[in-house]
N, C-alpha and C positions, 0 to 999 in steps of 0.2 A: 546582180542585185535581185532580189526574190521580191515580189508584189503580189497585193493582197488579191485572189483571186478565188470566188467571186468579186465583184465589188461589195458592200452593202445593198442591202435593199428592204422592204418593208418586211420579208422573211428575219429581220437578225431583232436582237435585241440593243436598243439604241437608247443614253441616255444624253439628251441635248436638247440646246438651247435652240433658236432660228439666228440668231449672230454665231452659232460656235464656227469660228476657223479653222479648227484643228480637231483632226478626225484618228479620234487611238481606236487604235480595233486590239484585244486581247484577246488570245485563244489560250483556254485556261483548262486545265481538269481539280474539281471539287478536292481530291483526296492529296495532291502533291504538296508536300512543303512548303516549296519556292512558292508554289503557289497563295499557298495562307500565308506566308509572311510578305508578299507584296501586294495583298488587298489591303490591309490599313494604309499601303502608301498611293494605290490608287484612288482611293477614300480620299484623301489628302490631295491628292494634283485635282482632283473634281472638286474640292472644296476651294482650294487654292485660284484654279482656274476659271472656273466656275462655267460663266456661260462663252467662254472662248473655246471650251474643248467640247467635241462628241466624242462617249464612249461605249463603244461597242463588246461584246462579249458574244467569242464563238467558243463551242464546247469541242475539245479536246481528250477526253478522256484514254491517261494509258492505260488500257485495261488491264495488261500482264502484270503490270510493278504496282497498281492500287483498283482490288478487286472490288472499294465501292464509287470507282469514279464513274463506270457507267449507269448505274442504276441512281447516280445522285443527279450526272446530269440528263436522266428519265426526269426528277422528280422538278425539277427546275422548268423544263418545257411543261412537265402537264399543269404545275404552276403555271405558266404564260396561259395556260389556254384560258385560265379563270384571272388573267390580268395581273398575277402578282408573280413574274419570275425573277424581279431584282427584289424581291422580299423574301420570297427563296434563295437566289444566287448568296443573300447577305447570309442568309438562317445558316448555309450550308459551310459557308465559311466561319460565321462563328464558331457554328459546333465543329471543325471540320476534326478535330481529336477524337470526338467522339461517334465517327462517321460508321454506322452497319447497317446492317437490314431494317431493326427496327424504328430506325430515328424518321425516316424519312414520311411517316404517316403524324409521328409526332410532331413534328415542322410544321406540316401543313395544317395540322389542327391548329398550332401557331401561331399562323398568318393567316387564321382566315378562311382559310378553304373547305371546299364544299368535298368532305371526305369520299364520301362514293364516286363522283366522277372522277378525284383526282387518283382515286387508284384505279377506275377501268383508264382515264389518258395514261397515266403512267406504263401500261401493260399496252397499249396500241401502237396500231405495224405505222402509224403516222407519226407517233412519237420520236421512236425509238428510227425513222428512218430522217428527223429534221436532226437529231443525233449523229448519226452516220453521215448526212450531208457536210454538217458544219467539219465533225474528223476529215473528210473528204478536201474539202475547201481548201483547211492547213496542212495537208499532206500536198495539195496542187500548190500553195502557197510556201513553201519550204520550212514549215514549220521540224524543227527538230527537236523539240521538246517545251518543255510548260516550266514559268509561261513567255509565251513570246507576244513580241509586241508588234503595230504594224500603224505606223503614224503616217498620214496624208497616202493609204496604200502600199508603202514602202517598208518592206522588215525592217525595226529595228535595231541595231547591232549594241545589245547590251542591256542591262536590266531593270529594273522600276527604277533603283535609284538615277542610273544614268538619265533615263528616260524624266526624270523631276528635274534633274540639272540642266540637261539640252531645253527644256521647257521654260524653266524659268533663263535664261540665260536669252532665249529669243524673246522673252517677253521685256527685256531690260532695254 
């Protein structure tokens, strides 16, 4: 059975309550399919769940099979730096159809951001290496592809939908 390793820490990006019981970690790449059709359903368990679940988001990006998942998830942390990378995470999946070089300056103009820094973070060796880390993590973690899930630590075996049914089903 594959565990989430690292654990969590003030390093990730965490969306939760101080009661949440239940700790989903995702490791996701911006540009995958699967990916975009199981954000509105995790949208959904956080809405559903609400302050019972923590959710986590580590970046995954395959680089070979979607040549803007790394540079999307560049654009997502130098977001974090100026506080807004679940305003990003979201921007990036909306658009995620219309994902290439230029969108990602148009996003941040978006949301907000303070254009010149976030393209010098976007282009730094800190950036691009809390990038590398989080890939790192899911590859120490048996991540075998996007997106995988990893509830109380422990790999999930099977998909958003499964993961809203086992959810709801212990909450009954």
């Amino acid at each position: 059975m594959s565990t989430l390793k690292p654990s969590l820490s003030d390093k990730d990006h965490i969306q939760a309550s101080e009661s949440a019981t239940v700790e989903i970690v995702e490791f996701g790449d911006y540009e995958c399919p699967y990916c975009g059709d199981a954000y509105p359903i995790v949208k959904e368990i956080q809405e559903t769940f609400g302050d019972q679940i923590s959710f986590a988001f580590r970046n995954f990006p395959l680089q070979e099979a979607h040549p803007f998942a790394f540079p999307a998830a560049l654009a997502a942390e130098a977001a974090a730096v100026q506080g807004k990378f679940w305003e990003m995470h979201d921007a990036l999946y909306d658009n995620q159809h219309r994902l290439a070089e230029d969108i990602f300056t148009e996003l941040a103009e978006t949301i907000g951001l303070d254009l010149e820094k976030f393209e010098k973070d976007s282009q730094s060796e800190e950036i691009k290496q809390k990038v590398d880390s989080d890939f790192e993590s899911g590859v120490r973690s048996g991540v075998n592809g996007t997106p995988s899930f990893y509830v109380d630590g422990t790999k999930f075996d099977g998909g958003v939908l499964d993961l809203y049914q086992m959810l709801k089903e212990s909450a009954e």
